[in-house]
N, CA, C and O of each residue as an XYZ file, in Angstrom:
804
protein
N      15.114     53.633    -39.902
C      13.717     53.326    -39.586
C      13.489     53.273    -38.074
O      12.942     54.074    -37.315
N      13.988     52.264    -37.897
C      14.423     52.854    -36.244
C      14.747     53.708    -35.038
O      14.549     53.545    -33.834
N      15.308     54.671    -35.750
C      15.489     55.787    -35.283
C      14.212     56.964    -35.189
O      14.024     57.822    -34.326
N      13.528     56.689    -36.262
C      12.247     57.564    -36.577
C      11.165     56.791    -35.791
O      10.274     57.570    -35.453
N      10.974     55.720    -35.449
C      10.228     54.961    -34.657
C      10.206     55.620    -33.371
O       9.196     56.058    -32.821
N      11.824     55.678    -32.765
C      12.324     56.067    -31.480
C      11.766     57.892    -31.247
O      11.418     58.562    -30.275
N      11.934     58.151    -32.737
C      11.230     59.627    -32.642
C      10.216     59.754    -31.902
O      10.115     60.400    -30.859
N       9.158     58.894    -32.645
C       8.283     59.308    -32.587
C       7.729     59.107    -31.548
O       6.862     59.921    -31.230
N       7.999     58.022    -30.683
C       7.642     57.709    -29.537
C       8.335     58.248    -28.600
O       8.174     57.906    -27.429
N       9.104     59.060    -28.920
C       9.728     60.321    -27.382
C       8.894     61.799    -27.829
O       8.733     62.663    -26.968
N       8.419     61.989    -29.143
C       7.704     63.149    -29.287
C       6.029     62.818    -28.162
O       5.544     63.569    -27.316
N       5.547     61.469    -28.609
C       4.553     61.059    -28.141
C       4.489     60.914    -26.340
O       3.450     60.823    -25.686
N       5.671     60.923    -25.881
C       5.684     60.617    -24.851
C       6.044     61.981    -24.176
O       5.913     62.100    -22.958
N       6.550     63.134    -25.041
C       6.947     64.211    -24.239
C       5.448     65.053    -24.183
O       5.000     65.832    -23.342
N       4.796     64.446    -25.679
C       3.095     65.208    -25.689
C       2.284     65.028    -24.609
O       1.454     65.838    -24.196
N       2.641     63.502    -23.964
C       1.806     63.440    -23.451
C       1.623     64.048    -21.972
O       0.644     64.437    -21.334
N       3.273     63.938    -21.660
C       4.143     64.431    -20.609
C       3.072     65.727    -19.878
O       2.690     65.952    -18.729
N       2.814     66.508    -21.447
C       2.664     67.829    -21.132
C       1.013     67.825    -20.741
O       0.347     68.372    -19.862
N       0.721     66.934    -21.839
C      -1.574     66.802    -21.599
C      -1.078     66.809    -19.800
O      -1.509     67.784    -19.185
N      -0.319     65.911    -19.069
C      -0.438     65.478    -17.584
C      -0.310     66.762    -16.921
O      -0.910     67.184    -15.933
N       0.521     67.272    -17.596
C       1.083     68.560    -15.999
C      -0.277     69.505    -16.784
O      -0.459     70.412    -15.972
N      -0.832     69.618    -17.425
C      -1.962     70.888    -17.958
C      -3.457     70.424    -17.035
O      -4.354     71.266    -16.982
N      -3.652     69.080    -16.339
C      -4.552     68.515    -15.684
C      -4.865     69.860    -14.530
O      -4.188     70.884    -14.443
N      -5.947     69.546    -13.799
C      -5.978     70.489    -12.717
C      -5.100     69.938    -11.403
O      -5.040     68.841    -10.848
N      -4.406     71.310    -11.156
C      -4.020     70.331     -9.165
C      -4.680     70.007     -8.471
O      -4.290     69.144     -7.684
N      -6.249     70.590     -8.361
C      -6.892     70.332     -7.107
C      -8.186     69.479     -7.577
O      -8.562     69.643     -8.737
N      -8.752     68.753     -6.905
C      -9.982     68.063     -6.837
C     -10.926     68.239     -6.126
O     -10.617     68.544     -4.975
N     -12.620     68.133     -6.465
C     -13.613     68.373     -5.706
C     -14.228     67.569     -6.144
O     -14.335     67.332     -7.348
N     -15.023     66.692     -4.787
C     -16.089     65.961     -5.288
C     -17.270     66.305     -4.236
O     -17.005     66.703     -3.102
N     -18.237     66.170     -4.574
C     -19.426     66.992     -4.029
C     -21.140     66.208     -3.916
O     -21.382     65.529     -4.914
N     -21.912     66.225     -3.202
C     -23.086     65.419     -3.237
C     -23.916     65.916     -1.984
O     -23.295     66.088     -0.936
N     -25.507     66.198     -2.027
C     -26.364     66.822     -0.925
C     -27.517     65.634     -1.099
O     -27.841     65.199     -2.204
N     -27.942     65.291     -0.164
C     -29.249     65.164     -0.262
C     -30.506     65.672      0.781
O     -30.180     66.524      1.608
N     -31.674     65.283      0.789
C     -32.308     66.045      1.342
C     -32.805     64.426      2.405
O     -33.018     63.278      2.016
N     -32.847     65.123      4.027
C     -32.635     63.910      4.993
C     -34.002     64.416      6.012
O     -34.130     65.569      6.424
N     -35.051     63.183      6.329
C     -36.208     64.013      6.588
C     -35.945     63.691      8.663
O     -36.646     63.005      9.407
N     -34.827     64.419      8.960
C     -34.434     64.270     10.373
C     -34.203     65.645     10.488
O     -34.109     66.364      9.493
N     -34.076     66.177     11.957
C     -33.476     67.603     12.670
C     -32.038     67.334     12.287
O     -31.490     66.233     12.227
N     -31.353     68.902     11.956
C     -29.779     68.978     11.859
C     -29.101     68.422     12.630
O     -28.121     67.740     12.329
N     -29.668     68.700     14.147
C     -29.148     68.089     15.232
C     -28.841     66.387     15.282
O     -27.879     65.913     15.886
N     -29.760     65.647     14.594
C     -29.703     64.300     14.838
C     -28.974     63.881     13.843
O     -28.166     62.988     14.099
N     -29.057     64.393     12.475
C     -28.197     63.929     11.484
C     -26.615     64.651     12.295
O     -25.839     63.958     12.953
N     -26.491     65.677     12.119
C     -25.203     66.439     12.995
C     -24.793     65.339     13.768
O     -23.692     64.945     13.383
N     -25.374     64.502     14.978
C     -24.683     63.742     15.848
C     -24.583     62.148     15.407
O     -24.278     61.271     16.215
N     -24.930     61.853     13.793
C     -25.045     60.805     13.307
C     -23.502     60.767     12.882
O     -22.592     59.961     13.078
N     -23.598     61.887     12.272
C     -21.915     61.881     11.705
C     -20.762     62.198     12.350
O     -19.650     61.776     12.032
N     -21.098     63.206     13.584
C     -20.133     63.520     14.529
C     -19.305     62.663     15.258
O     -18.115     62.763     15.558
N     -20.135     61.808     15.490
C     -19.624     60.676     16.433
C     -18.596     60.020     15.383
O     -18.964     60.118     14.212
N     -17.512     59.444     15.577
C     -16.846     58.236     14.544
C     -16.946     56.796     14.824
O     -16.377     55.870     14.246
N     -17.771     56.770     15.813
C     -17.906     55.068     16.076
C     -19.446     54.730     15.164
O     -19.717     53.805     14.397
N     -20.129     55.712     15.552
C     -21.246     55.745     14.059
C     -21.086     55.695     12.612
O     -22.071     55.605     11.878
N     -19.683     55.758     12.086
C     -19.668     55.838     10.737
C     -20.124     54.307     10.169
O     -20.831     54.171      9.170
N     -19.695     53.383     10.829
C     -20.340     52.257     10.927
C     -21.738     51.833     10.171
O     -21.996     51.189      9.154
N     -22.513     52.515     11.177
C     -23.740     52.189     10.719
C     -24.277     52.969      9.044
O     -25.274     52.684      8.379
N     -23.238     53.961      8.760
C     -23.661     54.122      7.213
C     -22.577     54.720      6.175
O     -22.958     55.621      5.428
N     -21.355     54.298      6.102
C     -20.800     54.513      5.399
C     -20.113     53.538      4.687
O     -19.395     52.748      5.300
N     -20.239     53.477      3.415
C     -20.595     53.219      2.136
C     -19.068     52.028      2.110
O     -19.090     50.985      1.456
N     -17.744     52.514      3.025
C     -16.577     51.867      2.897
C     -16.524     50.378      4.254
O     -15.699     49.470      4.357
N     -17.729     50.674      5.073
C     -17.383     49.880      6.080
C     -18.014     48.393      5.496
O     -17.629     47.294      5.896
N     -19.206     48.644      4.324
C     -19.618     47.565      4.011
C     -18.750     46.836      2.878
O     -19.266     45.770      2.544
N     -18.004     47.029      2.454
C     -16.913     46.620      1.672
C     -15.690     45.608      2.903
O     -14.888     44.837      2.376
N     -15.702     45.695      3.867
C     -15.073     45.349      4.511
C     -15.258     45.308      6.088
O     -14.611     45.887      6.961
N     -16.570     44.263      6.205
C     -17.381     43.812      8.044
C     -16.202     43.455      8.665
O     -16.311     43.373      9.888
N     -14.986     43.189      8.162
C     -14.270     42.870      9.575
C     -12.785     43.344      9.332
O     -11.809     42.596      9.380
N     -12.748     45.084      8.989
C     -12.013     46.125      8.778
C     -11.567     46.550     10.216
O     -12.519     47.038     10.826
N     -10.481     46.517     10.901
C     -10.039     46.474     11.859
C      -9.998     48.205     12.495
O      -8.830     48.481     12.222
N     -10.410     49.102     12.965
C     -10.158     50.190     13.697
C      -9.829     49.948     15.150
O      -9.946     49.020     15.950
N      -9.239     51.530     15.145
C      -9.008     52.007     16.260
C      -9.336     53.449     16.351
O      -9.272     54.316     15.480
N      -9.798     53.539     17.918
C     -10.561     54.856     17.992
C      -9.660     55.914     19.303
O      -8.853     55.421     20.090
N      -9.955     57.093     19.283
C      -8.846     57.782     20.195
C     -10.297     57.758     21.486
O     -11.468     57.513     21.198
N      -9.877     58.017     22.585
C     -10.963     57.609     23.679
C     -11.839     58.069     23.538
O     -12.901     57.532     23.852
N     -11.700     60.227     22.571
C     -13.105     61.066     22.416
C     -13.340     60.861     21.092
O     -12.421     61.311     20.407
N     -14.477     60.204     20.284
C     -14.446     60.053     19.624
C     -15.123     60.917     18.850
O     -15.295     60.827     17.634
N     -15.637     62.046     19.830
C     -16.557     63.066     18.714
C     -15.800     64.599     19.169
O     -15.036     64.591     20.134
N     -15.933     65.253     18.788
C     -15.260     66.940     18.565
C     -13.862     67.199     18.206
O     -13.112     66.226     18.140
N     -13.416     68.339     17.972
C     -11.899     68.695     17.586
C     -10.993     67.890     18.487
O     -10.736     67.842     19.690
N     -10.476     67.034     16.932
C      -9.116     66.202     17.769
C      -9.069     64.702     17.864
O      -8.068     64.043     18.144
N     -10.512     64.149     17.546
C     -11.100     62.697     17.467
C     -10.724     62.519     16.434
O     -10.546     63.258     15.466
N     -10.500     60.874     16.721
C      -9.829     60.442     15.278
C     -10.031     58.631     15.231
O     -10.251     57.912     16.206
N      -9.900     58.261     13.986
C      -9.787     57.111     14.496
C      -8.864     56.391     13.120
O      -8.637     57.020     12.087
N      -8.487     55.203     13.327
C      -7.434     54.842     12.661
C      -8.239     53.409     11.783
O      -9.071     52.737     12.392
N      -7.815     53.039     10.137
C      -8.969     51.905      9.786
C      -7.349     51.224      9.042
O      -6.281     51.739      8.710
N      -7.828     50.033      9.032
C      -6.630     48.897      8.075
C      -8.075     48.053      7.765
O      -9.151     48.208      8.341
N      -7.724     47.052      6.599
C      -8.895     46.559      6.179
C      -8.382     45.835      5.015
O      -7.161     45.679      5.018
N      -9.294     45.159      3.609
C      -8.850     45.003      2.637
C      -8.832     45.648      1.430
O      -9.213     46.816      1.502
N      -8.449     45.186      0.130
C      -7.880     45.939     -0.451
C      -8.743     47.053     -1.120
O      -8.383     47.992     -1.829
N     -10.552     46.513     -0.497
C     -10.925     47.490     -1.409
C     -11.145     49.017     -0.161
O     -11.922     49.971     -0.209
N     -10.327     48.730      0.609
C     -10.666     50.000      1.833
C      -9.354     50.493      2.045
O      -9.173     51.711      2.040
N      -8.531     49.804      2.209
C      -6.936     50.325      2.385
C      -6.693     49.863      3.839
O      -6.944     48.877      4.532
N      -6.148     50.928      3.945
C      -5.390     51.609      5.177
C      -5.241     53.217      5.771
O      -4.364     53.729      5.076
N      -5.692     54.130      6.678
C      -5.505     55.343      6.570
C      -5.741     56.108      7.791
O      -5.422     55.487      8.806
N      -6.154     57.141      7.960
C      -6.525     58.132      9.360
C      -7.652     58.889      9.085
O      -7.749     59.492      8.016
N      -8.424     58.918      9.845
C      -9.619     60.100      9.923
C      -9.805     60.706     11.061
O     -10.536     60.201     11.913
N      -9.048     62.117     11.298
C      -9.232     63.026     12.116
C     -10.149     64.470     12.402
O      -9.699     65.529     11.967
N     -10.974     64.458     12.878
C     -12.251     65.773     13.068
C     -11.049     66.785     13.277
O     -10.092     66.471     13.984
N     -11.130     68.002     12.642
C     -10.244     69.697     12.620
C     -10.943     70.539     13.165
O     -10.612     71.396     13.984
N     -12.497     70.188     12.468
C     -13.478     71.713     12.840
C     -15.019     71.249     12.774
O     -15.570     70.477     11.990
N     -15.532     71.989     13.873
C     -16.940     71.312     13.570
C     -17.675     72.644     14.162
O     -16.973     73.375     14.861
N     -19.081     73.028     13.930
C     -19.608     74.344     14.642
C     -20.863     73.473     14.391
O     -21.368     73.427     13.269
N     -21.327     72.834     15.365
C     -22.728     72.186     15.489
C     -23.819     72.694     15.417
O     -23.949     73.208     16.528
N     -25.075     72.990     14.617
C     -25.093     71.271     14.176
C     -25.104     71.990     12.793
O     -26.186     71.898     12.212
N     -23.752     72.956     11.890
C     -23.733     73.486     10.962
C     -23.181     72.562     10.150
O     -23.602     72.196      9.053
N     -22.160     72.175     10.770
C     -20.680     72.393      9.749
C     -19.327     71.171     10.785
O     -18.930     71.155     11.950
N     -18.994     70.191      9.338
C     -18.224     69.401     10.145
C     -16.768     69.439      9.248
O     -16.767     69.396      8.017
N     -15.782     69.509      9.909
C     -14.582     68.880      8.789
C     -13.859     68.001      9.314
O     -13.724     67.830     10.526
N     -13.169     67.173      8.153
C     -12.076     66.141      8.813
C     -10.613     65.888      8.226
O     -10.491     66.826      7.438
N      -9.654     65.280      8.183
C      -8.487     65.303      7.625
C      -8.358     63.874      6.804
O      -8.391     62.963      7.631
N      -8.257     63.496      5.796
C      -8.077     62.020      5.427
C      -7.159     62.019      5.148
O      -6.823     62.979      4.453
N      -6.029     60.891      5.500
C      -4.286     60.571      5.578
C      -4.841     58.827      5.195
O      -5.347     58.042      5.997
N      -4.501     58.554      3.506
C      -4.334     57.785      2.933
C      -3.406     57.040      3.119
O      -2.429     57.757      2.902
N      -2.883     55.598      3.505
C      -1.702     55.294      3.800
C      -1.552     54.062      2.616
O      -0.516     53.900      1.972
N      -2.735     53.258      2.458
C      -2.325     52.437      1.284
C      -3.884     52.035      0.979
O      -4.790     51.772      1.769
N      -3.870     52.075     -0.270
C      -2.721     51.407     -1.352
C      -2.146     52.488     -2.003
O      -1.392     52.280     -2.953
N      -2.473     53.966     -1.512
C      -1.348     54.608     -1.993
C      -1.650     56.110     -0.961
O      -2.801     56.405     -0.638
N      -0.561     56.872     -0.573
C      -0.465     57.931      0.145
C      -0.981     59.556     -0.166
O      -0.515     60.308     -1.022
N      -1.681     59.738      0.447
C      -2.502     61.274     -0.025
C      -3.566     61.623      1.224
O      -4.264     61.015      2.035
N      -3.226     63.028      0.841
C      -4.410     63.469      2.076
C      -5.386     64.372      1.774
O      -5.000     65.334      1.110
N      -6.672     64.335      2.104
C      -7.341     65.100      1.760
C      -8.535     65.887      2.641
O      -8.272     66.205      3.801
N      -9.400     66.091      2.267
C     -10.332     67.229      3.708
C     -11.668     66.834      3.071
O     -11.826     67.047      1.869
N     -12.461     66.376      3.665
C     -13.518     66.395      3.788
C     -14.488     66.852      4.294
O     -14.469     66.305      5.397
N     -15.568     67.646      4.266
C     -16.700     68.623      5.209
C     -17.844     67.854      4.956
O     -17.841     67.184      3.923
N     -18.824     67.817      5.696
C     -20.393     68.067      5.975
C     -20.902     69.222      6.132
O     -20.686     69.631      7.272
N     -21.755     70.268      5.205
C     -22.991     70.848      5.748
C     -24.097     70.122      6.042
O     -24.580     69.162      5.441
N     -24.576     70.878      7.384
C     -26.105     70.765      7.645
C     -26.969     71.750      7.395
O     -26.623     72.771      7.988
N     -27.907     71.876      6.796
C     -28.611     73.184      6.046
C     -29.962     72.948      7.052
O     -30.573     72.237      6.254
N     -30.582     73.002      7.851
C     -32.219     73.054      8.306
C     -33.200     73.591      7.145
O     -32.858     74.580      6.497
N     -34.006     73.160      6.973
C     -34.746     73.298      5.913
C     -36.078     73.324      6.398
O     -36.952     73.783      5.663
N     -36.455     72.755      7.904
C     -37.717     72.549      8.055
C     -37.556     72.276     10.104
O     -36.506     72.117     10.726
N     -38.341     72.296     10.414
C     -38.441     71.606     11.856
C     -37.637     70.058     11.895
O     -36.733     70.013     12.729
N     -37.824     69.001     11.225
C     -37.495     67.808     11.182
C     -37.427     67.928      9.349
O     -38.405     67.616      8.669
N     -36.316     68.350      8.826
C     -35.757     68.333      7.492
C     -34.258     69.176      7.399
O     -33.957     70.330      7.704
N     -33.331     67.835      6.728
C     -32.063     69.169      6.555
C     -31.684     68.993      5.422
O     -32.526     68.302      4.848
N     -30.671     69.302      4.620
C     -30.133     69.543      3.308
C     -28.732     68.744      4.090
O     -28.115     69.393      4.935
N     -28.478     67.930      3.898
C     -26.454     67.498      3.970
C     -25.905     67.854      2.534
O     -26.436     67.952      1.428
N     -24.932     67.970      2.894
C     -24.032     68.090      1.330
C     -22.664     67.576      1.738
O     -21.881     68.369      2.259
N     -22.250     66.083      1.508
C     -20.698     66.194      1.664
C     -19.966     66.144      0.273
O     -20.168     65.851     -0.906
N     -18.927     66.638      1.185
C     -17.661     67.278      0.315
C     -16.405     66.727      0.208
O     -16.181     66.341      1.355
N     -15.497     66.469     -0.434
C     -14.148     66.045     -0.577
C     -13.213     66.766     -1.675
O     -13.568     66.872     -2.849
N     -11.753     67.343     -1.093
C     -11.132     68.196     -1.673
C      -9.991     67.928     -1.551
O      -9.770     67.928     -0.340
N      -8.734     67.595     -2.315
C      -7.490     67.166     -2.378
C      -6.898     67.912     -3.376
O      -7.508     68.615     -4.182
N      -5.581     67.737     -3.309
C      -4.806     68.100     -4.593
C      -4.159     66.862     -5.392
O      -4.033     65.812     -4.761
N      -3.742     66.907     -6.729
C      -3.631     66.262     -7.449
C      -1.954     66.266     -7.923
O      -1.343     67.058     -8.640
N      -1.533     65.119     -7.250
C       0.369     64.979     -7.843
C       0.567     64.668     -8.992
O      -0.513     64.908     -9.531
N       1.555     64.108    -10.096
C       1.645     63.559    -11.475
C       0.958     62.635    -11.637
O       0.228     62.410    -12.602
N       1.195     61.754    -10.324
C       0.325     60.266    -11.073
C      -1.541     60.748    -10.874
O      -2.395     60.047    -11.417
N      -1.729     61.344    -10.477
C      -3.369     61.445     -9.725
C      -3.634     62.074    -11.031
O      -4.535     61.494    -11.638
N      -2.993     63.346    -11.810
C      -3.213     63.813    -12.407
C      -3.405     62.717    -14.506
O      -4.233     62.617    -15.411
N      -2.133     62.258    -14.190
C      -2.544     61.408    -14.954
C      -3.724     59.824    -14.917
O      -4.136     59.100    -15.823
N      -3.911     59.816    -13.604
C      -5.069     58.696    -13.351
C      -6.295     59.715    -14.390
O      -6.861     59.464    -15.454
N      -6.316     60.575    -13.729
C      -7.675     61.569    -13.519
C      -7.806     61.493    -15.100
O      -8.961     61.622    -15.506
N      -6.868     61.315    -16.021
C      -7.713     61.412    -17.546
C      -8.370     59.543    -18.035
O      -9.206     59.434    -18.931
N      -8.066     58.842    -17.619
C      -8.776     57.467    -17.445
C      -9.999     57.676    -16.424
O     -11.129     57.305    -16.744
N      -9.727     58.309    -15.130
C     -10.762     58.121    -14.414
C     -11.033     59.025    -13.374
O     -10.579     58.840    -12.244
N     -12.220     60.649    -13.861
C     -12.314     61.587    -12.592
C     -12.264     61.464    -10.943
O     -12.723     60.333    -10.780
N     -12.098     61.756    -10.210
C     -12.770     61.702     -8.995
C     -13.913     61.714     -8.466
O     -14.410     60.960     -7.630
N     -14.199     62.350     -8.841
C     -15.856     62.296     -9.382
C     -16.656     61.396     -9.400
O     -17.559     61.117     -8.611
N     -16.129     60.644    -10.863
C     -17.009     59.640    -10.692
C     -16.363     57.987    -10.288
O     -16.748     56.832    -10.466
N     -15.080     58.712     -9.606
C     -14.277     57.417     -8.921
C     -14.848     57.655     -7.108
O     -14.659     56.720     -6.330
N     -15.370     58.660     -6.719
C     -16.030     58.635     -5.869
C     -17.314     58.781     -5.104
O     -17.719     58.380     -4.013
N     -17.931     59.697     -6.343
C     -19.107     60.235     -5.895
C     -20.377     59.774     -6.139
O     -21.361     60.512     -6.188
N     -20.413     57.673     -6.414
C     -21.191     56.638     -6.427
C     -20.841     56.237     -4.662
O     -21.713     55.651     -4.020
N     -19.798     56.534     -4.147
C     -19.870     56.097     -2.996
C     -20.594     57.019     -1.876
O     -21.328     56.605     -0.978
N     -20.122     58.724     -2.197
C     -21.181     59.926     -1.188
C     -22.458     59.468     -1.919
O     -23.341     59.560     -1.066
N     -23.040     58.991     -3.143
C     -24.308     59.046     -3.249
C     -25.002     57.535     -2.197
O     -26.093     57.621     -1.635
N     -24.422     56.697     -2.145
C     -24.802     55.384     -1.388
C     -24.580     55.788     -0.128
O     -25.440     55.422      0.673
N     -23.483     56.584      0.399
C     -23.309     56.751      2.233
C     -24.366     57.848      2.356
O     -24.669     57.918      3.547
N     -25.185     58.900      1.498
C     -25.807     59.961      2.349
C     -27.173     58.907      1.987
O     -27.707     58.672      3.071
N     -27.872     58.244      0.943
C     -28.671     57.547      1.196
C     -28.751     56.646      2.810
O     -29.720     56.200      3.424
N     -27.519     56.641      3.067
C     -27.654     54.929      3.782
C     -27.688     56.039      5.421
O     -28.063     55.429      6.421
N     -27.307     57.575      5.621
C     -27.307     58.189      5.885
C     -28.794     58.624      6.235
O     -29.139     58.726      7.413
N     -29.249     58.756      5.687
C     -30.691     58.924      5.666
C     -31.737     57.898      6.443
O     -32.646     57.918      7.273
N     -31.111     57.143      5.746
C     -31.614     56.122      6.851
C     -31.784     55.729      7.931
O     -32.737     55.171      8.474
N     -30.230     56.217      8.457
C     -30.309     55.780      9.986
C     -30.821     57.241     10.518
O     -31.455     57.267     11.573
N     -30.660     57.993     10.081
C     -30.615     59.077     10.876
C     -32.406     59.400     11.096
O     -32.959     59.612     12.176
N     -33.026     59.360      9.802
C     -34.761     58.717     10.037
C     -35.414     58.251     11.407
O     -36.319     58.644     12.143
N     -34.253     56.942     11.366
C     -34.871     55.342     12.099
C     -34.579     56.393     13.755
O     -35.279     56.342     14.766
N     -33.520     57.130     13.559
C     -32.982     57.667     15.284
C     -34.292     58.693     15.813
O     -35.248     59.314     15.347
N     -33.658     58.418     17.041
C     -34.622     59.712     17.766
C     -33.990     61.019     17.878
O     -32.854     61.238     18.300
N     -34.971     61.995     17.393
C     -34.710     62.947     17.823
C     -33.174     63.115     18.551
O     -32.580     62.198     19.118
N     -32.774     64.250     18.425
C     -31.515     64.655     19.127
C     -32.050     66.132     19.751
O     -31.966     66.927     18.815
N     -32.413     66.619     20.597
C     -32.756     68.015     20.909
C     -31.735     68.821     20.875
O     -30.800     68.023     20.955
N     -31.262     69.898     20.809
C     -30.018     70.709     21.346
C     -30.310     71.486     22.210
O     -31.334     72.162     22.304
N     -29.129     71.415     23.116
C     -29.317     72.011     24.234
C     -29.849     73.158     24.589
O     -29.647     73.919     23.642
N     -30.572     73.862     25.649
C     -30.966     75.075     25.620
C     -30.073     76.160     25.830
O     -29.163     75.902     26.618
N     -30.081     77.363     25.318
C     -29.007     78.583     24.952
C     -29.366     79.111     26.291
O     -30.459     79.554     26.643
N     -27.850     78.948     27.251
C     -28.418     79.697     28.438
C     -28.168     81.205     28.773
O     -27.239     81.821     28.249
N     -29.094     81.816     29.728
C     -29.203     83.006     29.219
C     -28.402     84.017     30.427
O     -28.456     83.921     31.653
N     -27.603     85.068     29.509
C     -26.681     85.624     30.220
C     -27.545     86.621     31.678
O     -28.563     87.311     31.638
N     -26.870     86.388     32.525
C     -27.213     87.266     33.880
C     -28.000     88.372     33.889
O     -29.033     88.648     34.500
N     -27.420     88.876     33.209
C     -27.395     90.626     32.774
C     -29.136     90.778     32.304
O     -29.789     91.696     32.801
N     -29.933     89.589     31.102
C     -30.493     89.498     30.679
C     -31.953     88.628     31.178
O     -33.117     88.410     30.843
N     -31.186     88.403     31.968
C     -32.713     87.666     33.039
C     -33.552     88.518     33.339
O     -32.926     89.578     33.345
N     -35.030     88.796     33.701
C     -35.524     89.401     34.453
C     -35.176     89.777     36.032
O     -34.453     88.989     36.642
N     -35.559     90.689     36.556
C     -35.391     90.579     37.505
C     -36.289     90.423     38.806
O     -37.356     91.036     38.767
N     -36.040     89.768     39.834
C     -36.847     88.848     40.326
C     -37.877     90.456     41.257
O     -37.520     91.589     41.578
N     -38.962     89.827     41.352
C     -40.037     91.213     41.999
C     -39.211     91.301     43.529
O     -38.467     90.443     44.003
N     -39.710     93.004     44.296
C     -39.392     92.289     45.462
C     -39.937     92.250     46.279
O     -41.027     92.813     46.175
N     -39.626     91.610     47.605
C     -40.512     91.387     49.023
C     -41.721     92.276     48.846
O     -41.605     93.499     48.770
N     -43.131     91.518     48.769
C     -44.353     92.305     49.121
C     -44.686     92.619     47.920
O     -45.916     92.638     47.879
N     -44.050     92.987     46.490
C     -44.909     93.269     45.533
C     -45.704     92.583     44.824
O     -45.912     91.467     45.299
N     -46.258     92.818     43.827
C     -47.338     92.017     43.103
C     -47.151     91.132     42.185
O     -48.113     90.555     41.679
């Protein structure tokens, strides 16, 4: 009897073995909303990392979450470092790529409560004079245990209550800000007019 018990629970356990590795490797979680600011101002809302502050969804879980910031805190190479409690962790957020005021990416290096890294982007879509489309993004791959989390609980919807609260809260500030202009496109030599000369009209 025993033995058939033991069966059955190594058949059950090799079944299940297999549901885990058939999971997907990779993960996407995804969310846009529509933000009634210039690309430019939302663009430099998020660019900056000392701004994440004012609207992201993890800093209010934890007002006295300890960072550290690298001296540039905005373009390729900025980064900044967070420890906190348990409902924030511990981890790294480093900017890779950004083409203003399009397109932002970053690197996330999970350190606890458990280790993983993943990539995160911002589009900025212009939609209007003072209107843009954001859409952020998050994309990882999935090890045994992630894979077996993921049938108790997607990514999805283990994260994407938090992009829906940070691009709201997003919206907000970026509203309340002024304007951001972008700079003017200066114009090559070659393409200037050329100046009239002495005595003409």
């Amino acid at each position: 009897m025993i033995k058939k018990i033991l069966l059955v629970l190594a058949v059950a356990v090799v079944a299940l073995v297999v549901v885990i590795a058939t999971r997907p490797d990779t993960y996407h979680v995804e969310r846009s909303l529509d933000v009634g600011a210039p690309a430019t101002t939302v663009f430099a809302t998020v660019g900056d990392l000392r701004t994440w502050g004012s609207w992201s969804p993890w800093d209010k879980r934890d007002p006295d979450m300890h960072k550290t910031f690298t001296p540039t805190t905005s373009g390729v190479g900025a980064s900044y470092a967070w420890e906190g409690n348990k409902k924030v962790g511990k981890g790294k957020m480093t900017i890779t790529d950004e083409q203003a005021p399009e397109h932002l990416v970053e690197r996330l290096e999970f350190i606890e409560p458990f280790q993983s890294v993943a990539e995160t982007s911002f589009s900025f879509e212009a939609t209007g004079p003072a209107s843009t489309r954001v859409t952020w993004a998050l994309d990882g791959k999935n090890n045994f245990v992630g894979k077996a989390f993921s049938l108790v609980m997607s990514m999805d919807k283990m994260i994407g209550g938090d992009f829906e609260d940070g691009l709201a809260n997003l919206k907000r500030v970026a509203e309340a800000s002024k304007p951001v202009v972008a700079p003017p496109i200066a114009m090559p030599a070659a393409a200037m007019p050329a100046a009239a000369p002495p005595g003409g009209p």
